[in-house]
C-alpha positions, -999 to +999 in steps of 0.1 A: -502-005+157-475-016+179-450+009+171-469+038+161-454+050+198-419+049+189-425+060+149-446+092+162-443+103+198-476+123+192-498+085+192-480+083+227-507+079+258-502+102+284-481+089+311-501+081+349-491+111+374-474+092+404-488+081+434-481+092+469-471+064+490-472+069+526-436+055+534-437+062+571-458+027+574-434+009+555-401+025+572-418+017+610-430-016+599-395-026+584-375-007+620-398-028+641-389-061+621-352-050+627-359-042+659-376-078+671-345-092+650-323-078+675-340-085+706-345-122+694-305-122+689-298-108+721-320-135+737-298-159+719-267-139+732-275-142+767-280-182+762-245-184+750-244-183+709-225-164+695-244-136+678-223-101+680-223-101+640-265-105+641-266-076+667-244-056+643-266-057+617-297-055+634-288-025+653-273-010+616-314-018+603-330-001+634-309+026+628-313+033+593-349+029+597-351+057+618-328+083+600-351+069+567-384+081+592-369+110+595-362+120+561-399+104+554-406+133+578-391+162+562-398+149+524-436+145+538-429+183+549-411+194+520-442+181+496-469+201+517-452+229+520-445+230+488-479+221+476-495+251+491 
């Protein structure tokens, strides 16, 4: 039955453990895409469009990108350390 979950929590299946996702793939793949971003606007920069608001941001993405590496860094520490 369909809401023998909510009627009894006991008939409830146990829920998944979560999974460990390696984010430092995703935060260096994302950096590098804010990082070609930028050097693609500066290209256009140097042929004469106007661009300083595309810099902006793109130099805001690298940058969170790498303080979110290195919080990837010290959570990844954090969880091993704290595994043990």
């Amino acid at each position: 039955m369909k809401f023998a979950p909510i009627v009894d929590p006991a008939a409830r299946k146990p829920a998944p453990k979560p999974v460990r996702v390696d984010l430092r793939i995703v935060f260096s793949l994302g950096t590098g895409l804010w990082a070609v971003a930028l050097i693609v606007s500066i290209v256009l920069g140097v042929m004469g469009f106007e661009v300083t608001e595309a810099c902006i941001v793109c130099v805001s993405g690298v940058i969170i990108g790498l303080l979110l590496l290195v919080w990837e860094h010290f959570d990844r520490w954090d969880y091993r350390r704290l595994g043990q």
